[in-house]
N, C-alpha and C positions, 0 to 999 in steps of 0.2 A: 736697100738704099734709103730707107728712112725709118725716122724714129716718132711713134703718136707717145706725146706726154701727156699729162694731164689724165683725165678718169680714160680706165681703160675700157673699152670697148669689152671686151671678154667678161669684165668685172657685170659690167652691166646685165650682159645676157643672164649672167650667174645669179644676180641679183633679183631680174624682173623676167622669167623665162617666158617663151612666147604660147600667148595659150590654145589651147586646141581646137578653139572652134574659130571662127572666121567673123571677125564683125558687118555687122549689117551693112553697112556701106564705109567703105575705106574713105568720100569724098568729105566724111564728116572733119577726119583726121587733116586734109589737107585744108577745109576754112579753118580750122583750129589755126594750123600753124599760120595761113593769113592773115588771122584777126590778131593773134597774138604778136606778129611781125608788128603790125600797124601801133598797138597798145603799147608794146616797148619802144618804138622810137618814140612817141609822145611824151613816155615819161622818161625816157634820156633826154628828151628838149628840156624838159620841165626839172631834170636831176634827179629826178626822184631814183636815186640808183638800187638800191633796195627792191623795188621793185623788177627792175631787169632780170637780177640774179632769182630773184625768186619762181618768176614766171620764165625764164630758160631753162631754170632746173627745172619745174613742172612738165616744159615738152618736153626736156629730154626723157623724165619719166614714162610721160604716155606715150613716145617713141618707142621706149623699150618695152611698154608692156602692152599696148595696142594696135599699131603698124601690124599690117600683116600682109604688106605687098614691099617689095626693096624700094620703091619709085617713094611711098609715103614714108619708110622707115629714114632714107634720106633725108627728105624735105625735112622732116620735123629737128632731127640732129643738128642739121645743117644749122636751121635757124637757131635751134636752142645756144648749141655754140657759139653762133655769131654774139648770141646777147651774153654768156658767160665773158669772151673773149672781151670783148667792146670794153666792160670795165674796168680790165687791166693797166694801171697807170704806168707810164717810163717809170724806171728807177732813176735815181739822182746823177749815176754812173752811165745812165745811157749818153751815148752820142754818136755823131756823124760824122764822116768824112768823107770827100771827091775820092770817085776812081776812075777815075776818064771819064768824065760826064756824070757816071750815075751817080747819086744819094746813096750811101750803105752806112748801115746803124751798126755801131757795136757798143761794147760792155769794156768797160775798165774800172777794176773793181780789186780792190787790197792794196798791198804793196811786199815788195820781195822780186826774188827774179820770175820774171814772165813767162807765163803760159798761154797761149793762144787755142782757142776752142773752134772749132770749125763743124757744125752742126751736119744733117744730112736733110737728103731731098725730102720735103715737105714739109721742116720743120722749124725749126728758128732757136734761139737761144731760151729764150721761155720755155719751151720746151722738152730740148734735149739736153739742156745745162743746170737752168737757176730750180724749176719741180724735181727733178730729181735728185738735189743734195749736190751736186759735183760744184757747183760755183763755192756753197759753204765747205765745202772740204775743202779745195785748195784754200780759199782768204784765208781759214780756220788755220789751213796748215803752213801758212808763211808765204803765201806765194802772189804775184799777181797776175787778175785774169784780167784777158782780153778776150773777148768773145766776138762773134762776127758775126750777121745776119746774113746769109752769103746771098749775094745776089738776084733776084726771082723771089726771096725770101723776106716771113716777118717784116719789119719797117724799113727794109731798103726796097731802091728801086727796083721794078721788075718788068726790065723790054723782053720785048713777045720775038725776037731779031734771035737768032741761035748761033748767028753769029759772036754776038753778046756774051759768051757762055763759054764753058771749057778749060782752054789755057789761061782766059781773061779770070776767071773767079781763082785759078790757080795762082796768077799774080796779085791777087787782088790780097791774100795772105799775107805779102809780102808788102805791100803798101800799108794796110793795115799798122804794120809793124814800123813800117817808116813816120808815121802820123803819129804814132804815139812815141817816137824815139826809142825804139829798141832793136838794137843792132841783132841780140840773139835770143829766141826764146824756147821752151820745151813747147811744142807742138801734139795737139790734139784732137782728132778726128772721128764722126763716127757713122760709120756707112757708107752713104756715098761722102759725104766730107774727111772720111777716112781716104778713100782714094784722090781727092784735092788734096790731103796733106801729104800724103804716096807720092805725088808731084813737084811738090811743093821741097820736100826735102829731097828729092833725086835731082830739079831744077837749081836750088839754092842750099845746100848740104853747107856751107859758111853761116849759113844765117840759124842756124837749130842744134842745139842739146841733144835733143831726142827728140824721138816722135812714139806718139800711141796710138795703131790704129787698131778700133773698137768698131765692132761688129761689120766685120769686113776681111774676104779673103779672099784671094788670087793666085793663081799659077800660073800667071801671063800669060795665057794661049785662049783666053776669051770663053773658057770652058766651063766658066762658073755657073752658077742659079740665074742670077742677073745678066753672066756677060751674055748667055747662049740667047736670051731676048729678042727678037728682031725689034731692034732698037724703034723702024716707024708703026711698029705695030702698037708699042710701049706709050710714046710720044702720042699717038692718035689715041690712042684710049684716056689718055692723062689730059687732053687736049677736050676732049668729051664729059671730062668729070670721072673719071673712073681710075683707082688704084689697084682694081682686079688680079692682072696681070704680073706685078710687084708684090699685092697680099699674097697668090697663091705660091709664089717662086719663095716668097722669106715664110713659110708657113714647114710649120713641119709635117712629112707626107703620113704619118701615122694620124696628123689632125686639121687634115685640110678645112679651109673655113668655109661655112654657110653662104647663103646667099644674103640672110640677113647681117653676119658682121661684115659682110663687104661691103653693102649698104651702108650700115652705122659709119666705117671707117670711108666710107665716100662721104659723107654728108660732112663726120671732122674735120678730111680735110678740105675740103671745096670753101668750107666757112672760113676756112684761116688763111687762103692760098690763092692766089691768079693761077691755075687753072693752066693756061696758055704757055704762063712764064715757064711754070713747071716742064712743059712739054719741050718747049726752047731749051732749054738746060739738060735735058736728059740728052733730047736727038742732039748734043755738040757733048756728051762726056767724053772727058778724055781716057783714049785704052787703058788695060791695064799694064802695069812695069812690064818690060818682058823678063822672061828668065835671065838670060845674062847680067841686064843691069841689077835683076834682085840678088843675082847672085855676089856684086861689087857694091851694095849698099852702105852707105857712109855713114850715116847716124846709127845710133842705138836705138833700138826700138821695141816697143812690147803690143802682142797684139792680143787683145781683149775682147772673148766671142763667150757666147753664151752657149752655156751645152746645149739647150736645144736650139741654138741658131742652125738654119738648114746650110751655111757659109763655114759651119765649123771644119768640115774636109778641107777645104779650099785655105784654108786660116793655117790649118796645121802641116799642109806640103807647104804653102809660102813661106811660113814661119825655118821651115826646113832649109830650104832656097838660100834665105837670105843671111849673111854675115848679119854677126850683133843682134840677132832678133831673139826674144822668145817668147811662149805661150804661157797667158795665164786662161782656162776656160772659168767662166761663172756659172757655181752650180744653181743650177733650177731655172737659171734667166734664158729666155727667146730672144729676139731679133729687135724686138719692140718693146723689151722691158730694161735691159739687160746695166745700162745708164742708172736708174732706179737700184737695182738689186746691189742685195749685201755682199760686200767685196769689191767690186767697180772699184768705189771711189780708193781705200783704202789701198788694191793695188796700184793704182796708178800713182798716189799717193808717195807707197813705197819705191816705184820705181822712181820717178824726178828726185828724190834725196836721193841714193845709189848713183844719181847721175847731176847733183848741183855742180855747178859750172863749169860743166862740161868733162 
């Protein structure tokens, strides 16, 4: 259900592995990150940005190579990130629009017929779009993006109300699309924002080309990694700061993760995320399609999972299910890379021409 962009967490471990003996006291690592919190905002008052990026890289270093409890390996990521994060400026192309009350930031960026990006849970457009190449491959490739920071998300608003959530962020696609003047666009989703666009064109099949959903797959019977969840179990952990539960379900079971990258990927995302909102969004997702309607699916569609995604079963009966759909899998890419990896962008690419205006 979501996607970490930016340095991988796995990279890191590879990078800085954890050492064997146990430091004298872990409470040193947590003034570290104290002091250093306190030093970077002074020199963000002061501008001195330079120094942010330098000293966030530094804890993330000494996170990765001296933590040796999850509670400190946290802390330190957490912050490191916040001060990598903080520096990142709007693009010229960013902007806002109402969607019943709330603030939501999106991206419009190229020109040509439009593509709408729909990120997943925990992540934002920075993230799962503009780092990993996909926003320059479509502009590159003739098209224009619209990208969304969905709700709870990146620089839109984010109510803690779960009400807030579900069919509201499903419409909110479609607004999106009305503010920018675009009656019909190709639709693009990934993970849990692949099941928003799942909705999105089963709800509104007039308003979309095609759709791509990317690392995401269902058999409508709630059977999946993610659906079989107890959803307040999910919510409450996510609510607590913790991805746990969601690392271990999109993890492949031949390489379950440590206690330290669930730490690292807790501190990511805690730094970049409300925490609460998240939780709100999850306990209100909408089901998945059931059989029947995947079975009368109206768009064209291509679903893009990565061979080691643990969702690839799930990808390849739905893909079955549904009229007009097919499978591309991306070799070597997981669940959290797969956006990044070689091919993503190219097939998607190829599919929207195969399918220009409709």
């Amino acid at each position: 259900m979501l996607y970490f962009g930016g340095a991988s967490s796995e990279f890191l471990m590879r990078l800085f592995p954890p050492p064997d003996h146990e430091m004298p006291n872990d409470l040193v690592l947590h003034a570290l990150g104290t002091f250093w919190s306190i030093v970077t905002m002074s020199t963000w008052i002061r501008g001195l940005a330079v120094w942010r990026w330098t000293l966030g890289l530094a804890v993330l270093v000494v996170a990765a190579v001296g933590a040796t409890t999850p509670a400190s390996l946290r802390f330190l990521t957490h912050w490191g990130v916040r001060a990598v994060e903080g520096l990142r400026p709007d693009a010229e192309a960013v902007r806002h629009f109402d969607a019943d009350g709330l603030r939501l930031r999106y991206l419009d960026e190229g020109s040509g017929e439009p593509v709408v990006l729909v990120h997943g849970l925990g992540s934002s457009i920075e993230h799962n779009w503009v780092r990993p190449g996909v926003v320059r491959r479509l502009t590159e490739a003739g098209y224009r993006v619209l990208a969304l920071d969905v709700r709870g998300h990146g620089g839109s608003d984010k109510p803690h109300d779960p009400g807030r959530y579900g069919e509201e962020e499903v419409t909110d696609i479609v607004r999106l699309m009305d503010q920018a003047g675009v009656r019909r666009a190709h639709l693009v989703g990934y993970s849990r924002g692949a099941l928003l666009a799942h909705h999105a064109t089963d709800r509104f099949p007039e308003r979309f080309f095609t759709v791509t959903l990317g690392g995401y797959g269902s058999r409508g019977d709630s059977s999946g990694p993610i659906e079989a969840l107890p959803r307040d179990v999910v919510a409450d952990s996510l609510g607590a700061g913790s991805l746990g539960p969601i690392i271990r379900a999109l993890t492949p079971p031949a390489a379950p993760p440590s206690g330290r990258l669930v730490a690292v990927a807790n501190g990511m995302i805690s730094a970049t995320n409300d925490m609460h909102a998240l939780a709100a969004a999850f306990r209100e997702d909408p089901p998945p399609i059931p059989p029947a309607r995947l079975r009368a699916n109206p768009v064209p569609t291509l679903v893009l999972i990565g061979e080691l995604d643990p969702l690839r079963e799930d990808a390849d009966a739905m893909a079955a299910l549904m009229t007009g759909a097919r499978v591309h899998v991306v070799p070597g890419a997981a669940h959290r890379d797969a956006p990044a990896a070689a091919g993503f962008g190219e097939t998607l690419v190829a599919f929207l021409r195969a399918h220009e205006g409709g």
